[in-house]
N, C-alpha and C positions, 0 to 999 in steps of 0.2 A: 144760224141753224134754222132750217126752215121745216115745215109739218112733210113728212113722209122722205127724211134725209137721212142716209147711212152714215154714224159715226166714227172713224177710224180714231182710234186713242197710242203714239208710239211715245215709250217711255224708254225703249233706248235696253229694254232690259231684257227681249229676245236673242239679242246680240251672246247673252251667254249659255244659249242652248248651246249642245255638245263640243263647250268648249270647259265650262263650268259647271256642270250639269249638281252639283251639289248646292251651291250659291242660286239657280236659274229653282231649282227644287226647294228649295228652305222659305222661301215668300216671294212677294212681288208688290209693285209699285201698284197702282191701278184708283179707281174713284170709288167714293163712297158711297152709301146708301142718300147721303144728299144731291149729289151731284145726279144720280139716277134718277131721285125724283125731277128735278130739274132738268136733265133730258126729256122724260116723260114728257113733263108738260109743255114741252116746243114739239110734240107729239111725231119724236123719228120713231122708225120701225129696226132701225137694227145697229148695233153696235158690235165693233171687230176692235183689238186689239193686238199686241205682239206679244201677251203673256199670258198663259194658260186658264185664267179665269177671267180676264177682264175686269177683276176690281181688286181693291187691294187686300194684300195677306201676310202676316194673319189680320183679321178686321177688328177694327176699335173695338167692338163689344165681341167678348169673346163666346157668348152664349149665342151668339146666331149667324152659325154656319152659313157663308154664302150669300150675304142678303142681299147681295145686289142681283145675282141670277134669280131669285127668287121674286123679287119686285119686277126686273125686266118681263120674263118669260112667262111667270105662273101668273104674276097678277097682272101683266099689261101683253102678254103676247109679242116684247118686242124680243129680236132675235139676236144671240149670240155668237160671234166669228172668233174665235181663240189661236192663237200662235200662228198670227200673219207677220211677212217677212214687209214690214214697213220702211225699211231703210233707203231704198234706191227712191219713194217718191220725196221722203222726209228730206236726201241730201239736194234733191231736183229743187226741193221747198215747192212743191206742188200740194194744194190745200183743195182743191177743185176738181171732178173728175167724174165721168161715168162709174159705177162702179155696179160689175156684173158678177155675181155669184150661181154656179150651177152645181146644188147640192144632189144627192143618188136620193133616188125615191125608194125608200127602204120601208118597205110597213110594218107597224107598231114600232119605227123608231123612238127615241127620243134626238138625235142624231147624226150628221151624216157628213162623212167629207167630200169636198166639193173643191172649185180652184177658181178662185178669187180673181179678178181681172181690174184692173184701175185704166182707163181709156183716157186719154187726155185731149 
């Protein structure tokens, strides 16, 4: 991982959107508040995932909601991509790639959908 690198994270667990949507809605796989420092400091800018928050749920401490969006966004400005379809690069075993994202310019979002593009 190198300074200004987009992280993709697939744990395999997008796979049971609207197929399991109770199982896909009850928690998720995802990293911890450590692991997010540690991306921090290899200083990427944005992290995507295949499960709805990008870290995991419910989280060890149950008294703070969230803390890994929290640490990304609020306190490091890096960005969050939630419920990408990872599987067709994951079965390629493609680890490598352009990867272009073009979000809607919505003002006073907090925000925005956009469509994700992986360039090989």
């Amino acid at each position: 991982i190198s300074e200004g690198d987009v992280v993709l994270i697939r744990t395999g667990h997008g796979q049971l959107w609207m197929k399991d949507n109770e199982a896909y809605d009850a928690g998720q796989p995802g990293i911890g508040l450590d692991a997010a420092k540690w991306l921090t400091e290899q200083k990427i800018v944005m992290t995507g995932s295949d499960t709805w928050a990008n870290e995991v749920v419910p989280n060890e401490d149950p008294d703070l909601p969230y803390p890994v969006h929290v640490w990304f966004l609020v306190r490091n400005g890096i960005y969050n991509i939630e419920n990408l379809d990872l599987e067709e690069i994951a079965h390629d075993k493609v680890y490598e790639f352009a990867f272009i994202f073009t979000p809607l310019k919505l003002k006073g979002a907090t925000g925005s959908p956009g469509n994700p593009i992986a360039v090989r």
